[in-house]
GULUM-758621 format. One record per residue: residue in three letters; x negated, y negated, z negated of N, C-alpha, C in turn. Coordinates in steps of 0.02 Angstrom, whole numbers, plus 32768, in hexadecimal, padded with zeros to 4 digits. Layout:
BEGIN
alaXYZXYZXYZ ...
//
This chain:
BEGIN
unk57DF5A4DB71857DF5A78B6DD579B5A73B6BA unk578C5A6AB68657665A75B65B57375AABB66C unk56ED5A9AB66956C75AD1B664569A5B03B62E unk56D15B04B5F356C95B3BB5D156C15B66B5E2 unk56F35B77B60D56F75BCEB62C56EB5BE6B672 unk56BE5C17B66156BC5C38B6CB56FB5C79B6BC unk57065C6EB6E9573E5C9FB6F4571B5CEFB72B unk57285D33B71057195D68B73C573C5D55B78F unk57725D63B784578C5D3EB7CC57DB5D2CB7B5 unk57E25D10B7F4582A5CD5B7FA58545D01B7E5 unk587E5D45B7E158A45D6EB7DB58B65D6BB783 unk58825D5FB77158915D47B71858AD5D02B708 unk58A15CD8B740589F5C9BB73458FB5C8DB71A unk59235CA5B749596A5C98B730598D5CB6B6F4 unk59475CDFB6CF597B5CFBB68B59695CD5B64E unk59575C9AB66F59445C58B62959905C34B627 unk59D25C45B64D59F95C20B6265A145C4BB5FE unk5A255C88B6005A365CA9B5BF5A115CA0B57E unk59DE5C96B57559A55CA4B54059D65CA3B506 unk5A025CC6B4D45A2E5CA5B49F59F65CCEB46F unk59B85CEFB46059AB5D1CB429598E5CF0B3E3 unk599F5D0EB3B059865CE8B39659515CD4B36B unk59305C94B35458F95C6FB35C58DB5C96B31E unk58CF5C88B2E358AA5CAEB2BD58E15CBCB282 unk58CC5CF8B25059045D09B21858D85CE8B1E8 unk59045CC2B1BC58EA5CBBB18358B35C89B179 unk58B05C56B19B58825C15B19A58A65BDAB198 unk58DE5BDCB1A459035B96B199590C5B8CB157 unk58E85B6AB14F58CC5B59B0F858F05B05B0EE unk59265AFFB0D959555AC9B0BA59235A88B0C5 unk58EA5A8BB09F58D95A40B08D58825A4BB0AE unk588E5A6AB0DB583A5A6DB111580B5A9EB0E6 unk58095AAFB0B457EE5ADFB08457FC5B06B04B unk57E75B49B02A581E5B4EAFD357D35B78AFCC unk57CF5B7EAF8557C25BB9AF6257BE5BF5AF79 unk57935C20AF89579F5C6AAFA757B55C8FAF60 unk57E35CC5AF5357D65CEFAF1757AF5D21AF36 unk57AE5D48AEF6577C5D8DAEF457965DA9AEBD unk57955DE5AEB5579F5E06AE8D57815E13AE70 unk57AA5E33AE2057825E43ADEE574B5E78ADF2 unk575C5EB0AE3F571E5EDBAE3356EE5EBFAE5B unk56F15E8CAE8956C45E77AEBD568E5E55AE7F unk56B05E2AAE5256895E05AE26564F5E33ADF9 unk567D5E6EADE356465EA9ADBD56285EB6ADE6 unk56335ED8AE1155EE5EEAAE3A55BA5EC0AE53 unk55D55E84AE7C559B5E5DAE6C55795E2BAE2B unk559C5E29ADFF55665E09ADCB55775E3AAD7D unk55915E5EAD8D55785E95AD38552F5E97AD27 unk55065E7FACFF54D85E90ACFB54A75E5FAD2F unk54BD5E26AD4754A95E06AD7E54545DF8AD74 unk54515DD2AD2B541E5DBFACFE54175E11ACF1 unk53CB5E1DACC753CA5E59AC9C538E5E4EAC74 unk53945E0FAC7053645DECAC2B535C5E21ABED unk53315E32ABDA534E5E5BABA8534C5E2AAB5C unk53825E1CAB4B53915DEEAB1253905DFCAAC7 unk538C5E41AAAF53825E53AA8F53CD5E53AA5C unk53F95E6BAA76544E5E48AA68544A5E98AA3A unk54735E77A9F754835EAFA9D154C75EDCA9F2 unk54FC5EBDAA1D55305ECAAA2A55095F05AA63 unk55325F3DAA4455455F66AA8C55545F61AAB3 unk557F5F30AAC355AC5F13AAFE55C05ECFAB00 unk55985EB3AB2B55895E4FAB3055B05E41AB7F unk55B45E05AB7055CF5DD4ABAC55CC5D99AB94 unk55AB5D6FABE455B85D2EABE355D45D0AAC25 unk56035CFDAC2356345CECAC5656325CAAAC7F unk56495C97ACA256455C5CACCD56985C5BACCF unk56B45C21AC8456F85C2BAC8B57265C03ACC1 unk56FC5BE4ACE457235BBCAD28572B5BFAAD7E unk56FE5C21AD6556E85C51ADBA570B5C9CADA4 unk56E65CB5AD5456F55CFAAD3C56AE5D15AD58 unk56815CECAD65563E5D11AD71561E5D21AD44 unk55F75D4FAD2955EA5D71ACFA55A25D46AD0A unk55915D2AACCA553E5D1EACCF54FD5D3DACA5 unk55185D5EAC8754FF5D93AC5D55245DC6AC4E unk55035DF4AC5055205E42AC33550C5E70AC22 unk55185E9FABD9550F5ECBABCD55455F05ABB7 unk55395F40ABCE55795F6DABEC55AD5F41ABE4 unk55BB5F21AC0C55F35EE5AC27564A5F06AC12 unk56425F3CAC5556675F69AC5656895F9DAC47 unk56535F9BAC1956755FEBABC7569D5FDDABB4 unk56CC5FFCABBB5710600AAB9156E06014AB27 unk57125FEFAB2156F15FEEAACA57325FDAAAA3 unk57305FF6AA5257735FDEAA2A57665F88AA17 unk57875F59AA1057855F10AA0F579C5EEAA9C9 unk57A65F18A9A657E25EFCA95858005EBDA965 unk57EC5E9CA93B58365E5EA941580B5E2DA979 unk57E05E2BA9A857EF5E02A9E9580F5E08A9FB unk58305E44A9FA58795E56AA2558AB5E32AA17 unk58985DF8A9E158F15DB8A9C158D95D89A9F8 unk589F5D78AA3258AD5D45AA5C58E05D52AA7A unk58DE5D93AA8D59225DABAAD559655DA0AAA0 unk59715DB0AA5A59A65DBEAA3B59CB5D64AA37 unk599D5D3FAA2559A45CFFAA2A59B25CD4AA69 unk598B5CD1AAA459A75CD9AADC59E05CD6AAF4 unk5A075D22AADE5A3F5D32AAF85A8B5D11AAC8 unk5A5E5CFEAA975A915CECAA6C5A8F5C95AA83 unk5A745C79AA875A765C45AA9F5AAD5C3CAAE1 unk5A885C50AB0C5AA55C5DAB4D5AF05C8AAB55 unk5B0E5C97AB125B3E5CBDAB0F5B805C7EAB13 unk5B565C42AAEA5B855BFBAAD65BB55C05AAB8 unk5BA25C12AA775BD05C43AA3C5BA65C1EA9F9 unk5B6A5BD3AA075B545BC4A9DC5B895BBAA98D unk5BB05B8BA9AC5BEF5B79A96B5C1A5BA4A949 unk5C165BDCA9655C475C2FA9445C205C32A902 unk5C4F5C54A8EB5C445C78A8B35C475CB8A89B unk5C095CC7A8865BF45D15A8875BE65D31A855 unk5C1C5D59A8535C215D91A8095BF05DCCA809 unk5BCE5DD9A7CA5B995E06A7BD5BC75E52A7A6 unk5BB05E6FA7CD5BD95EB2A7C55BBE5EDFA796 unk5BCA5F2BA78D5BB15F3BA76A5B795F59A788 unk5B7C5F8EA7C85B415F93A7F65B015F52A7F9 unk5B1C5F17A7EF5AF15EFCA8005AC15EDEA7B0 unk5AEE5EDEA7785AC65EE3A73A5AA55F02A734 unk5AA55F4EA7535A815F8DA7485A3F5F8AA761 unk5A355F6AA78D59EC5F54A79F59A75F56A769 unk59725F73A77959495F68A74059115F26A74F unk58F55F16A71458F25EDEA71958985EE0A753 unk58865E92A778589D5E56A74758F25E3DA75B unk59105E36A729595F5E13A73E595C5DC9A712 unk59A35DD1A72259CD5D90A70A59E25D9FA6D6 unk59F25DD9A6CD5A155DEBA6985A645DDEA670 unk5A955DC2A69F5AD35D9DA67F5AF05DE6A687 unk5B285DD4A6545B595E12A64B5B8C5E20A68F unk5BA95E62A6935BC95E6DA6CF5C0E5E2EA6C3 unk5C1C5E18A6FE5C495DF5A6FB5C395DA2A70D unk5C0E5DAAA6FB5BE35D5AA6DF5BEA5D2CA73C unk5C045CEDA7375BFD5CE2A78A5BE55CADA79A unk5BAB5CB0A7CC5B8B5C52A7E75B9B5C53A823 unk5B845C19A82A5B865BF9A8715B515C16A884 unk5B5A5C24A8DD5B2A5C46A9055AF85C1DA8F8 unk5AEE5BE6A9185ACD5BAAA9235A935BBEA8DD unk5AA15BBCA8965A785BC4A8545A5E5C02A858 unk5A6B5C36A8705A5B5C6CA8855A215C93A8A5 unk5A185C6BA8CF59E35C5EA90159AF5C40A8E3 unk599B5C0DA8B859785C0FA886595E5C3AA85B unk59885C73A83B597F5C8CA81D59635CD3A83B unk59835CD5A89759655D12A8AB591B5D14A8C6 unk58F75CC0A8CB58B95CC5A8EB588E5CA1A8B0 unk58B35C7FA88858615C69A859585D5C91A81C unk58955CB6A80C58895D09A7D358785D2EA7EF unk58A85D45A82858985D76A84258C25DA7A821 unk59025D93A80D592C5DC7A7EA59515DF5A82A unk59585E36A80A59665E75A82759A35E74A83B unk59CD5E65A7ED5A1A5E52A7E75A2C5E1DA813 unk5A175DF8A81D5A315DC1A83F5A325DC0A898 unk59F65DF3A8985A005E0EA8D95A4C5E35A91A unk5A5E5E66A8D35A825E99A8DB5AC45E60A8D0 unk5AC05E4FA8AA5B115E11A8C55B125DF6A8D9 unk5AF55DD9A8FC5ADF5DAAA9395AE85DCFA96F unk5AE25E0EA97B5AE95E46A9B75B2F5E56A9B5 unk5B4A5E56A9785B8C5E7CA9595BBC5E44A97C unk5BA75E00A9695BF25DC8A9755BE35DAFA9C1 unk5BA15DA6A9FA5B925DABAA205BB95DD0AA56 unk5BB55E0DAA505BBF5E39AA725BF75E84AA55 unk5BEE5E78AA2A5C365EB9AA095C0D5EF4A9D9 unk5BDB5EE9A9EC5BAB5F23A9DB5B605F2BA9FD unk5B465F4BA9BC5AE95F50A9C65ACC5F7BAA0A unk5B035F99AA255B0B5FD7AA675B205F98AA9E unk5B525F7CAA965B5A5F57AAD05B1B5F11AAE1 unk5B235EF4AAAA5ADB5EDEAAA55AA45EE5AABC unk5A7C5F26AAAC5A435F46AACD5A435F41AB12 unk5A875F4FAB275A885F5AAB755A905F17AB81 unk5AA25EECAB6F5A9E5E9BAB985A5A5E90AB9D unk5A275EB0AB6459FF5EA2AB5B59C35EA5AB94 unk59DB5EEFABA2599C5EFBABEB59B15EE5AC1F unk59FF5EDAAC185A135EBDAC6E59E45E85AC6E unk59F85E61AC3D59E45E18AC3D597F5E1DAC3F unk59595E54AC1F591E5E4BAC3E59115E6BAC7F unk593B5E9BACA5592E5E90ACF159365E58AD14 unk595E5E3CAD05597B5DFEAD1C592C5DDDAD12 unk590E5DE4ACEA58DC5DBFACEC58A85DCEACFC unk58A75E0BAD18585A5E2BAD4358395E6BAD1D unk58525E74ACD1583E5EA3ACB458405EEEACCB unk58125F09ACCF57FA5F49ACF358055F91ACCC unk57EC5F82AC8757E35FB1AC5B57F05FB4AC0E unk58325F8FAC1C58595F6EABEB58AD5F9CABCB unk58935FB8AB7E58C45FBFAB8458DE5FB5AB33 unk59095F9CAB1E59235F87AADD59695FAEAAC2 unk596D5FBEAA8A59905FF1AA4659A95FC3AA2D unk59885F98AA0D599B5F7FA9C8599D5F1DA9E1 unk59CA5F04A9C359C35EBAA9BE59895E8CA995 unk595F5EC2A979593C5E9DA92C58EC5EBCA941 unk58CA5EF3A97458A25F04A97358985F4AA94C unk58BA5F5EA91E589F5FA6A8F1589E5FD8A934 unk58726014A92858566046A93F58A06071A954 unk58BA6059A97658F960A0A99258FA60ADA9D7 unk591160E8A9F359216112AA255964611AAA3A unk5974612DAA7A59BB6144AA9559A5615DAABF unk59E86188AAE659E661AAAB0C59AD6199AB53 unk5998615AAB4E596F6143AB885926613CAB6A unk591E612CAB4458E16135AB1458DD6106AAD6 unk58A460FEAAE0586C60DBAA91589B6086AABF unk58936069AA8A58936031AA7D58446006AA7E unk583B5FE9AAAA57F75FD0AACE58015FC3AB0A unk57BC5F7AAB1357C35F5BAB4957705F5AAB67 unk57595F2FAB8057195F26AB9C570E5EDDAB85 unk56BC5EB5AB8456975E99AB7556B45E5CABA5 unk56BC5E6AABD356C65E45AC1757165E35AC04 unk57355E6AAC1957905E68AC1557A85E2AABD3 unk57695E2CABA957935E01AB6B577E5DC6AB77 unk573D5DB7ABA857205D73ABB357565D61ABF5 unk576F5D89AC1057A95D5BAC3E57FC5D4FAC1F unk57F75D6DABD5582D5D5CABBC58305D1DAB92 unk57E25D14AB8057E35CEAAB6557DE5CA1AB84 unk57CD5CA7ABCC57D75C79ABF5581A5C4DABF6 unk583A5C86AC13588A5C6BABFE58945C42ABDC unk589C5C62ABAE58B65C56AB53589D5BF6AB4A unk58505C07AB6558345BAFAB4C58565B78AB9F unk58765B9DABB358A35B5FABF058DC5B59ABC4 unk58EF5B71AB8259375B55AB6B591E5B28AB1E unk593D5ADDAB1A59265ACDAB0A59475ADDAAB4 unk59695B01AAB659985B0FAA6059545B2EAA4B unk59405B77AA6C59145BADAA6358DD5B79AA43 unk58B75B41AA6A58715B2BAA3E587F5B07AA16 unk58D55ADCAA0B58E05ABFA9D458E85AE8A991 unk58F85B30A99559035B71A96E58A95B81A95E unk58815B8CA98958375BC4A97658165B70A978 unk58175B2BA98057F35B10A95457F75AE9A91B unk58455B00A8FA584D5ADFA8B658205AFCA886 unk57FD5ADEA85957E05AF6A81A57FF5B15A7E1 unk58355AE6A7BD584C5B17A7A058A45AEEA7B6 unk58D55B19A781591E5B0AA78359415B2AA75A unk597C5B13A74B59985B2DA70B59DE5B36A72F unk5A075B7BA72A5A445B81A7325A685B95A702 unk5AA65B9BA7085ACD5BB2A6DC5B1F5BE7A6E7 unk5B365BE7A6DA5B715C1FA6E35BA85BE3A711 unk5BE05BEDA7255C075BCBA73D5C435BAAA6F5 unk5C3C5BE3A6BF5C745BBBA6845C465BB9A641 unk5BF75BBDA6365BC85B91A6395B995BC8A5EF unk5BBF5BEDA5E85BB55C23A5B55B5E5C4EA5CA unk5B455C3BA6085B035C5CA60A5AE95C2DA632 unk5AA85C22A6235A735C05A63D5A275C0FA645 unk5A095C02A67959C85C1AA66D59965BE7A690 unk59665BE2A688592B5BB7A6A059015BE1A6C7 unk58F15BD5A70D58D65BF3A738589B5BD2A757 unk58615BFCA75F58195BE0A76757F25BEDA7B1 unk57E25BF7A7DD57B35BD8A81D57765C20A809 unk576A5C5AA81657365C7BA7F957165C89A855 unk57135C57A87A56FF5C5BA8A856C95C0FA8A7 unk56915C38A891564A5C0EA85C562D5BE9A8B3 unk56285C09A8D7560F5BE6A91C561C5B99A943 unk565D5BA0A91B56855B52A92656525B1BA906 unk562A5B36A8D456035AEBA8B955BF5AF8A8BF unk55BA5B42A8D955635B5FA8EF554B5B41A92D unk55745B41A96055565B19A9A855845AE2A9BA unk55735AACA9D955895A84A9EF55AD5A9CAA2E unk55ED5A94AA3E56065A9FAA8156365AE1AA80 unk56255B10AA41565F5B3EAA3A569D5B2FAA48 unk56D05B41AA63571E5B20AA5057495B5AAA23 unk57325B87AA3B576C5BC4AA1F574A5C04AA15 unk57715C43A9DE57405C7BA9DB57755C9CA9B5 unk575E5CDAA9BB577A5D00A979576D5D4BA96D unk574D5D5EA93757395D86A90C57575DC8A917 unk57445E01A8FD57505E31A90957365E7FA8D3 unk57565E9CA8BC57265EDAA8A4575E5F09A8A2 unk57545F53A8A157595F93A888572A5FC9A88A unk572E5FECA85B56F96032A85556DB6036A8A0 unk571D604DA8C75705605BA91356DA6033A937 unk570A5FE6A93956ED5FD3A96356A95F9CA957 unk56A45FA4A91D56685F75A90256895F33A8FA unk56565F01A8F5566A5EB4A8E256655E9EA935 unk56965E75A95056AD5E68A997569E5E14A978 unk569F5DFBA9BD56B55DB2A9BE56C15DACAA0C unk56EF5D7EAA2456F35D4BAA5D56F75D0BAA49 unk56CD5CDCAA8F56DD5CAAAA7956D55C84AAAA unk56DA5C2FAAA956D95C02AAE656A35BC6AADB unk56875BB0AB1456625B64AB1656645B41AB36 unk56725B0BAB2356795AE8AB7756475AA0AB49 unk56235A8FAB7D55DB5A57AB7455BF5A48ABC5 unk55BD5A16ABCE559A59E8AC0D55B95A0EAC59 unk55FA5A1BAC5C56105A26ACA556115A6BAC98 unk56025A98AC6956075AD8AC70562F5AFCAC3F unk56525B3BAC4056795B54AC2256685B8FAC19 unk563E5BBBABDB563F5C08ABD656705C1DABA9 unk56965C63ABC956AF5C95AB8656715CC4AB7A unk566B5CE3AB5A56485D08AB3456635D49AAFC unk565F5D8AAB0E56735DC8AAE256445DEEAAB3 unk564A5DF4AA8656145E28AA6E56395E6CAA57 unk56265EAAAA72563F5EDAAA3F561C5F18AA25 unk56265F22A9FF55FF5F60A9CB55CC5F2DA9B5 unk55C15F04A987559D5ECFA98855825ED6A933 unk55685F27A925555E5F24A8EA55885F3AA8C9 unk55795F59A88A55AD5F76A85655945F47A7F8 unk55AB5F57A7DE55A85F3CA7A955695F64A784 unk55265F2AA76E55345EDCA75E54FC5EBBA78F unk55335EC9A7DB55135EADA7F7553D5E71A834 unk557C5E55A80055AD5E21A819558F5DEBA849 unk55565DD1A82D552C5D94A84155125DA4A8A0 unk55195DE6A89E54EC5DF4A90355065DBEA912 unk55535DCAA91F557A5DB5A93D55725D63A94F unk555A5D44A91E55555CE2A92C550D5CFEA950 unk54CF5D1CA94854925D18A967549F5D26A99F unk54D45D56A9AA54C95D61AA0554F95D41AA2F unk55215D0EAA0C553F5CF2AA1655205CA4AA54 unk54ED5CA3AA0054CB5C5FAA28548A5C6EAA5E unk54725CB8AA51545F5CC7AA8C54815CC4AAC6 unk54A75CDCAAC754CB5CC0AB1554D55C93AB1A unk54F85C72AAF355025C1BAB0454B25BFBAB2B unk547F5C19AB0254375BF5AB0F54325C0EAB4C unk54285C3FAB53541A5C6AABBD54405C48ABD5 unk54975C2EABD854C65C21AC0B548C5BD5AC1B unk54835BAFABD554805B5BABDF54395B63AC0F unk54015B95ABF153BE5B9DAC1753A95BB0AC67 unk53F85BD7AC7A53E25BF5ACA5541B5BE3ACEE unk54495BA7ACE7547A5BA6AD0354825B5BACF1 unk54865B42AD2B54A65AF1AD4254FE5AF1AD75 unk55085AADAD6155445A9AAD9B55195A6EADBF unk553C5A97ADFB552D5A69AE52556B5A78AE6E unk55635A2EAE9455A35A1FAEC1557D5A3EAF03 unk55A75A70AF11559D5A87AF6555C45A5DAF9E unk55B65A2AAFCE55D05A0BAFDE55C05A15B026 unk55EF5A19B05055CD5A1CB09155FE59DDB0A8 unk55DC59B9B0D855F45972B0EC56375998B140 unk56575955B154566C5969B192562F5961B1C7 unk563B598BB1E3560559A5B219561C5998B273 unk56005985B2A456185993B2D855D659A2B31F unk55E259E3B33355BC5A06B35655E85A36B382 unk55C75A5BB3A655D65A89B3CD55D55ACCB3BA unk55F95B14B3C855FA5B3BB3B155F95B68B3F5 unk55C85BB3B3F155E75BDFB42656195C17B413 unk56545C0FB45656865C3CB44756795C85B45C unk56475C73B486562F5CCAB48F56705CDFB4C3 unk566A5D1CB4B756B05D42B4DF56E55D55B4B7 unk57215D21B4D357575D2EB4B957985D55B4DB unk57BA5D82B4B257E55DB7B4C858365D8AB4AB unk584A5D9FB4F158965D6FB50F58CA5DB4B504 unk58F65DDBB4D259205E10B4EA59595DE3B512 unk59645E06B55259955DF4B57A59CC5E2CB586 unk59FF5E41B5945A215E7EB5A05A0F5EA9B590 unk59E15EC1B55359D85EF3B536597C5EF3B545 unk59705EDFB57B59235EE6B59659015EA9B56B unk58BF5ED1B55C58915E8CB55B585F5E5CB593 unk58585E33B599583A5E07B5CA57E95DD6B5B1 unk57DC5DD9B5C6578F5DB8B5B457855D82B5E2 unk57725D65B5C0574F5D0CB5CA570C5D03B5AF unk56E65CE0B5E256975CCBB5C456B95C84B5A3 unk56995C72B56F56BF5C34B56F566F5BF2B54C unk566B5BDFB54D563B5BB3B55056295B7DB50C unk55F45B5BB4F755F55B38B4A656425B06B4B0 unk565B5B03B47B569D5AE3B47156855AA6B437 unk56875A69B43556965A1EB41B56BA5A22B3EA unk569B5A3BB3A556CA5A4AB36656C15A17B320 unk57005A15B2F556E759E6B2BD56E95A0FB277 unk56AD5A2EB25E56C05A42B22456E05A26B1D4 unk57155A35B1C7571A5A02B18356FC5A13B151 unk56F859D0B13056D759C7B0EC570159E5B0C4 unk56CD5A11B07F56E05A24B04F56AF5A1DB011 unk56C75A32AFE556915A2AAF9B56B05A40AF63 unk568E5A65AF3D56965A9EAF0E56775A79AEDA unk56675A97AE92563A5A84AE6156325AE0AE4B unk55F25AFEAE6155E65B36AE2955B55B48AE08 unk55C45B70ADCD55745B6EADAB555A5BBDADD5 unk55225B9EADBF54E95BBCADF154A25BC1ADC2 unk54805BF2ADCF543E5C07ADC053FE5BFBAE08 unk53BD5BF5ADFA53925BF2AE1E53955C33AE4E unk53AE5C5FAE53539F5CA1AE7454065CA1AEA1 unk541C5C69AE9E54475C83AEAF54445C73AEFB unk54755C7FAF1D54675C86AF6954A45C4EAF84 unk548E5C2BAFAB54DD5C0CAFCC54DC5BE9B002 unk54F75C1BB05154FB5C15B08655345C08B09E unk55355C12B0EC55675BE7B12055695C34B155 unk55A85C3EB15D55B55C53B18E55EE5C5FB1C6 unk55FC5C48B200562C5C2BB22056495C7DB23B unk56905C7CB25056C45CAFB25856E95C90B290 unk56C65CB7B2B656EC5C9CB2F057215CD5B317 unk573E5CB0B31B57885CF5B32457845D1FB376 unk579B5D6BB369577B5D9FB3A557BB5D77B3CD unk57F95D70B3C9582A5D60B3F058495D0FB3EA unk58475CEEB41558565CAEB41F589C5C94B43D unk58CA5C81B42A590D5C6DB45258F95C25B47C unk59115C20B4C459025BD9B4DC594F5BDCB4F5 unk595B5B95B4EA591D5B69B50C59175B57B4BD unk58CC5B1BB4B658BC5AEDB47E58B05ABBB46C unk58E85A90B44A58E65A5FB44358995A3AB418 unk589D59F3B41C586959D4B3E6588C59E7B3AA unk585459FCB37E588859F4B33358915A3EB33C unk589F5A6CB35D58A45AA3B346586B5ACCB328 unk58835B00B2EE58475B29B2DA58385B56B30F unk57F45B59B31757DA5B8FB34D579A5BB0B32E unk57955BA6B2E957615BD6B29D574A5BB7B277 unk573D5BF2B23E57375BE1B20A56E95BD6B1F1 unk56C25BBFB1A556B15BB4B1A856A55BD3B157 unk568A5C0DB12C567A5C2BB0FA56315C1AB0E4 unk564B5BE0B09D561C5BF8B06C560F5C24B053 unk55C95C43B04555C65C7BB02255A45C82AFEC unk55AD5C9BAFB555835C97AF76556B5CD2AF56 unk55325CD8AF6A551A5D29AF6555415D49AF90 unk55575D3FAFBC55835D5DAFF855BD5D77AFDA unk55E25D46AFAA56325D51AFA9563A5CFCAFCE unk567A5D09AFED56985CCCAFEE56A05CB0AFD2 unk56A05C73AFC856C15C33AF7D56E25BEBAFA6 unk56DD5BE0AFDB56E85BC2AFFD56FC5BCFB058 unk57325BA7B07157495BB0B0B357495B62B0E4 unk57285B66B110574B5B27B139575D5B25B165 unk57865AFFB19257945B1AB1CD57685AD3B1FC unk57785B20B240573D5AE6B26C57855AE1B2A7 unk57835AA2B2AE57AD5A88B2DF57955A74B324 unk57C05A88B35057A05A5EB39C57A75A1AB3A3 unk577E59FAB3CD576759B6B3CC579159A3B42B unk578859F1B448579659CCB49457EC5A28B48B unk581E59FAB4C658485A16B4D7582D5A5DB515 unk584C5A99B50558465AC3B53C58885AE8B563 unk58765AC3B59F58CC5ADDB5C2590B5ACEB595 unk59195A8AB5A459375A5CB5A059795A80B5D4 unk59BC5A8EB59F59EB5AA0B5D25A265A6EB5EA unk59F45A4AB6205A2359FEB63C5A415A28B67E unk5A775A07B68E5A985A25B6DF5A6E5A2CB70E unk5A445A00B71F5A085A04B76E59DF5A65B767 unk59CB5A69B72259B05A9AB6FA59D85AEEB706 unk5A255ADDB6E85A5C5B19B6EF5A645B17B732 unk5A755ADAB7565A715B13B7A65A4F5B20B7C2 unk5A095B16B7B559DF5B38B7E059E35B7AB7D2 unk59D75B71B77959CD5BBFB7775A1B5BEDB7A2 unk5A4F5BC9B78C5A875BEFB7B15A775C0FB7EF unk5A635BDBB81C5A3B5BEEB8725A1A5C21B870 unk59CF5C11B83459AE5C59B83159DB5CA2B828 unk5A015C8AB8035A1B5CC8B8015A535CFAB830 unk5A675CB6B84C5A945CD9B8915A655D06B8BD unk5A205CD1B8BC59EC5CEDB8FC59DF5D37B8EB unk59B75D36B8B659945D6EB89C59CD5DA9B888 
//
């Protein structure tokens, strides 16, 4: 037998052929490693405010996102619930996409003429294609076009709303809650209509993985028209950032009394991807914050944050098992057990990262062990940590077999057990 283990005395020795308990929960990882998640509050708490540069941001409420992780790399009140005006057409657009209702045709009601402007302005009745629509709901920014788009979507601006927040829990949103399809200032029985700084920089994440959405927020301009050809209009791009920085992909504008001039928006340049929120970002005539603190963040993310590949190679060493607990018939049993001949596998990540960030190793080695163990079996794990969340898993495999259950093996122990 192998000298891993001293045994207390021989009387334990025959309850190694039962051993059935089992080996570890939740480490048999498909392809030797994955992605750890984390949640949306694990992420606020550790990086809200991670940076606290003071930037001098006109916005009340800033974010700059890490749209591949959801790590927040800048923040200011991240987390405030605040009113959003028409950012709120990324989620409306979104859902309309993802509804696959592009080719329908959607009649302007009279509720939805009633809208005040900026609109579209066609008479009630008037009907386009979804698909032209969507144009018209993110580079005007019409009101009207919102509310029928919610109307032929979904049945109504009420049922709507509510797809609306399912669909941002669904996406991690915390303090998210939406009224209206178009952004205006309304209330219900659950409240204000408003989201957070953060909540809209992970919506906007989304939104730029579909590729209709950046073919929609980076056309310049476009011209639609009615479906039996009696109205038409020419529609313009008033999302000025698209030709201010290099690397923008997507954005969109925002104002009411309440909630000030808003923007979200996206970048993706050299391996990296930010969303970015601004809100309360100034009142009139003070439209312009909004591009300055815009490219302030863009400038901190590029200054203060690189991609590195975290790569740990396959490894092969020894590990101690320490004392491991055997439940047998209800009792537990103890074993000294001795360094074990392990192969850790290779893995490799790509994340962005700052100079202050932290990123360690720490192995999980399980309180209860099932034997016997084959080569090749997992016997622990192996946690990256990044700023001490997980982001990575590997498993550490054994290199040598323990109690091998061949016949010479089962009857002895059988014997032992007649004896004892």
């Amino acid at each position: 037998m192998k000298n891993h283990f001293a045994f207390k005395s021989h009387r334990r020795m025959f309850l190694r052929v039962l051993f059935t308990t089992i080996l570890i929960c939740a480490i048999l990882i498909e392809n030797g490693y994955a992605a750890s998640g984390f949640s949306p509050e694990e992420i606020t708490q550790k990086f809200a405010d991670f940076h606290r540069d003071d930037l001098n941001l006109y916005a009340q409420s800033a974010v700059l996102t890490d749209a591949d992780t959801g790590r927040i790399l800048y923040g200011k009140d991240a987390g405030v619930p605040r009113a959003n005006a028409s950012t709120t057409k990324i989620m409306t657009c979104l859902l309309a996409i993802e509804s696959g209702k592009l080719n329908d045709t959607v009649t302007f009601s009279e509720h939805a003429c009633s809208m005040p402007k900026v609109r579209l302005g066609c008479p009630k009745g008037t009907q386009f294609v979804l698909n032209d629509l969507l144009y018209s709901l993110m580079l005007e920014s019409h009101n009207d076009t919102a509310v029928a788009i919610a109307e032929h979507v979904s049945g109504s601006v009420e049922v709507f709303a509510k797809q609306m927040n399912e669909r941002a829990v669904e996406l991690g949103c915390q303090n998210t809650h939406f009224v209206t399809p178009n952004g205006l200032d309304r209330s219900d029985t659950k409240g204000a209509h408003q989201t957070t700084a953060y909540d809209l920089s992970l919506i906007m994440a989304v939104c730029i993985q579909n590729d209709k959405f950046l073919e929609i927020t980076e056309t310049t301009s476009k011209t639609i028209g009615s479906i039996d050809g009696t109205f038409q209009v020419s529609l313009n791009n008033y999302n000025a950032l698209l030709s201010m920085v290099n690397g923008v992909i997507s954005g969109k504008t925002g104002f009411t009394v309440k909630a000030g001039y808003c923007y979200v928006g996206a970048y993706r340049q050299n391996d990296r991807t930010y969303t970015f929120a601004l809100l309360a970002c100034g009142w009139p005539n003070h439209k312009n914050y909004k591009w300055e603190d815009s490219k302030a963040l863009i400038s901190y993310g590029n200054e203060h944050y690189e991609t590195r590949t975290i790569l740990k190679e396959e490894e092969h060493q020894t590990i101690d098992l320490n004392r491991t607990v055997v439940k047998t018939f209800g009792k537990n049993h103890y074993y000294f057990i001795d360094t074990l001949p392990v192969t850790k596998e290779a893995c490799e990540m790509q994340m962005l990262v700052s100079d202050s960030d932290e990123i360690t190793a720490n192995i999980q080695i399980p309180k209860e062990l099932s034997l016997p163990v084959s080569v090749g079996d997992v016997v622990a794990t192996e946690e990256i940590l990044w700023n001490g969340i997980p982001v990575l898993t590997r498993r550490i495999l054994a290199d040598e077999s323990l109690f091998d259950l061949n016949y010479p093996w089962c009857l002895w122990e059988v014997l032992l057990k007649w004896k004892f």
